[in-house]
N, C-alpha and C positions, 0 to 999 in steps of 0.2 A: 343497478342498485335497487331500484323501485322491486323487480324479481325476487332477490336475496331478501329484503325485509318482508315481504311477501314469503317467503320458506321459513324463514325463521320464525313469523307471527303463526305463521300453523302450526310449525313443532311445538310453538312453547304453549299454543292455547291448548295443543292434545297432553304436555307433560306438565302443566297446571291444574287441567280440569279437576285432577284430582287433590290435586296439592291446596287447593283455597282453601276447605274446609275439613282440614285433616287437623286433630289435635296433635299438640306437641309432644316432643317421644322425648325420654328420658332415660340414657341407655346407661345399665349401671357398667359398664365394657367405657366410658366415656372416662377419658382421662381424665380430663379437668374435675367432671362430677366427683370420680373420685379422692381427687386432690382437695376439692374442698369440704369432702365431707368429714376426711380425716384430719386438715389443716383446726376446723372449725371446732372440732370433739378435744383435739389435744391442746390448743389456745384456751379450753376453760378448764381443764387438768392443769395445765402447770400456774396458770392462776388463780389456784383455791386458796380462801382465808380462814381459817389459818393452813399457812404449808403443810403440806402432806410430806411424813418422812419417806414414803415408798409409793408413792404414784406411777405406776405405768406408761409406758408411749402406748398409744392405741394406734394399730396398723388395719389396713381395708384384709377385706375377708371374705374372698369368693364366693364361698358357703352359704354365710350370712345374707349379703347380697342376692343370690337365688331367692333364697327363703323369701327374703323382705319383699321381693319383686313380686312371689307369687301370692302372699299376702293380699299385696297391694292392690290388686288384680283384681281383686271382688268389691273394688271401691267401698269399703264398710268403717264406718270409723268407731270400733270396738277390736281389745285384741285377740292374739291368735289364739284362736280354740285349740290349738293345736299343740301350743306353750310349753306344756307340763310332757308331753309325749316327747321326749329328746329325741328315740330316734325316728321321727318324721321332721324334727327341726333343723337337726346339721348331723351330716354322715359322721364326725367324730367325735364334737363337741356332746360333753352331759349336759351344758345347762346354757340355754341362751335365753336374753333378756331383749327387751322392747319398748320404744319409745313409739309414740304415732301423732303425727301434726297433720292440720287441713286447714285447706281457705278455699276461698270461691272464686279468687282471680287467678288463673294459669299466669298472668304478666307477673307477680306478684309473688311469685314462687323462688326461693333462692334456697337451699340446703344451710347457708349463713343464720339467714333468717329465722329459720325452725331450730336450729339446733340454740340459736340464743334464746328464744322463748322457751325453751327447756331451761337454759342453765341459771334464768331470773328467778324460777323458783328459789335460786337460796336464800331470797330477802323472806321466805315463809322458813328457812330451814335451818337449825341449831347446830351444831356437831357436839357439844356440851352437853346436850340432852338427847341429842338424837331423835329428836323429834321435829315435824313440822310443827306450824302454827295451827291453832284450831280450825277446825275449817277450813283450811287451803292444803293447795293439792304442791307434793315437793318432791314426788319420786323420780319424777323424769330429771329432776337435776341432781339426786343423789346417785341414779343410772349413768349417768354421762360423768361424776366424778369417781364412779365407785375405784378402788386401785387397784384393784385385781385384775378387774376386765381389761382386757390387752387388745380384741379384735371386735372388727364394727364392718356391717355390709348394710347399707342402705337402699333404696328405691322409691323412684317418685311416680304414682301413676294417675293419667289423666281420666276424669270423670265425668265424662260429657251428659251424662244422665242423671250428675249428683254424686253426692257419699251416703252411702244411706248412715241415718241416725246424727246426720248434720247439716244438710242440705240438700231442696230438689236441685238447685243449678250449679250447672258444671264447676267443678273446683276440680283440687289435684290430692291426694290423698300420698305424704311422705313417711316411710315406714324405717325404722333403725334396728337393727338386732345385733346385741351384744353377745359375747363369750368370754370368758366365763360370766356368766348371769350375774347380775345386783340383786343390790333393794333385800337379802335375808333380814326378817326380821329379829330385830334386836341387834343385830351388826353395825355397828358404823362404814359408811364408805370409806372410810379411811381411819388412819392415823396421825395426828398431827404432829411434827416436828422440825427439825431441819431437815428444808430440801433434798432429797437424796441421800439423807444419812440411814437409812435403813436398805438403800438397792442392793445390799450384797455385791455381788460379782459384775451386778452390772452397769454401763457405762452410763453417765448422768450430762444428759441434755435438754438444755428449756425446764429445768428441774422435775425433766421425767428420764424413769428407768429403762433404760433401750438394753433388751439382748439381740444380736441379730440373728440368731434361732429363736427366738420365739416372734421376732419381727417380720422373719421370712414371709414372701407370699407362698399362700398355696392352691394349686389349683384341683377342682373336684368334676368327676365325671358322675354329677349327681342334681336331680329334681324331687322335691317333694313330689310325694303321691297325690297331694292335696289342688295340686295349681290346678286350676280353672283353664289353661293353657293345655292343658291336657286331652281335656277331654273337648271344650268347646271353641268356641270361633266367633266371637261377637258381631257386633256390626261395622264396628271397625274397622275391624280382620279382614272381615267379607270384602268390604267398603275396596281396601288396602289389593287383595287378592282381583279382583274384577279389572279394578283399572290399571294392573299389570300386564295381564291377560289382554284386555280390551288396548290398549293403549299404542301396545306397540305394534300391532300389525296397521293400526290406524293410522300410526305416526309413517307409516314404509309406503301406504297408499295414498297417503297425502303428498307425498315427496314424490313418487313416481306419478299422479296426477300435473301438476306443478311442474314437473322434468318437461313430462308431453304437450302437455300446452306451453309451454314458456319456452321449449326446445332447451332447457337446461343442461348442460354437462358439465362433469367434472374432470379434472386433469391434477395430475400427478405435476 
């Protein structure tokens, strides 16, 4: 027994070494991530005041999700330069839109959380006037109710050196891009009416407009030119790559040291 805990205490201290001080990964391929990022985006859609006659189901978006991710990648909390350039944004889409949230505690981080501190904005926001409150900021909730937009890819990325333009200490920097794009000005996000009395052809759930062709997922054999991912390798990366490499040859001679002095073997 004494043996065994003694093999086991070495493998895990060689497949730990690295794991202690490894920031958390946020993989937009993560089911649940994306469950709640769409759960979160469509619960303040079909609860807009007053009802929207034609509000949209918003569905996750492969696309979107790249883009955000590599965004997000440059930890900066300003948006994409990139914005206005469609095609560097999404292989098909004209027009995508952007939300961006940060904070300083990685434990503290929920995709729930950011997407509702966007949708508070509409105690600043009119639909009668279309306008915000003077001085307060209400795009990100007019973004997240606009009705048109149908698809949403998000990304959360960790910032062990800061965000610039918000903080030096590690936080998480979450990135959202819509399609088709909000916020035109002079537009309203919507129209107000009965529930789904404006979906045309399409079927009406949670008093949003579902078609499942426009609902469908899609998948894309496509990276911005832009991602940082591309061209470099942080410390991270490095960090991540090293004690791969280093890890497991170390973890085969710890095992075969420990075999030879302990006279260890194994049986079938």
């Amino acid at each position: 027994m004494r043996d065994r805990l003694q093999l086991l205490l070495c493998i895990s201290v060689l497949l730990g070494s690295g794991l202690g001080s490894c920031d958390p990964v946020f993989d937009i391929k993560d089911p649940a991530f994306i469950e709640e990022c769409v759960r979160e985006h469509n619960k303040h859609r079909s609860g807009v005041k007053p009802t929207a006659a034609a509000m949209r189901y918003m569905s996750w978006d492969e696309g979107l999700a790249v883009t955000a991710r590599a965004w997000a990648r440059f930890c900066v909390f300003k948006h994409n330069i990139y914005i206005r350039d469609v095609k560097r944004m999404h292989p098909t889409f004209t027009s995508v839109g952007e939300n961006l949230w940060t904070g300083e505690l990685y434990s503290s981080f929920k995709p729930e959380s950011a997407v509702k501190m966007w949708k508070d904005e509409d105690v600043h926001y009119s639909l009668d006037a279309n306008a915000c409150t003077a001085g307060k900021v209400c795009g990100h909730y007019t973004q997240i109710v606009w009705a048109d937009s149908y698809k949403v890819g998000c990304a959360a990325q960790a910032c062990p050196n800061g965000v610039a333009h918000f903080t030096t200490r590690p936080g998480v920097i979450f990135v959202c891009n819509y399609a088709t794009a909000g916020n035109y000005a002079g537009v309203s996000p919507y129209k107000a009416g009965v529930s789904c009395s404006g979906c045309g052809g399409d079927r009406c759930q949670d008093q949003l407009c579902r078609n499942p062709d426009r609902d469908a997922p899609q998948s894309y054999n496509w990276t911005p030119d832009w991602d940082p991912a591309l061209s470099s390798c942080n410390s991270f990366c490095v960090a991540v790559v090293v004690i791969r490499l280093v890890s497991i040859p170390l973890m085969f001679a710890c095992v075969y040291c420990l075999r030879r002095h302990y006279n260890l073997f194994a049986y079938e």
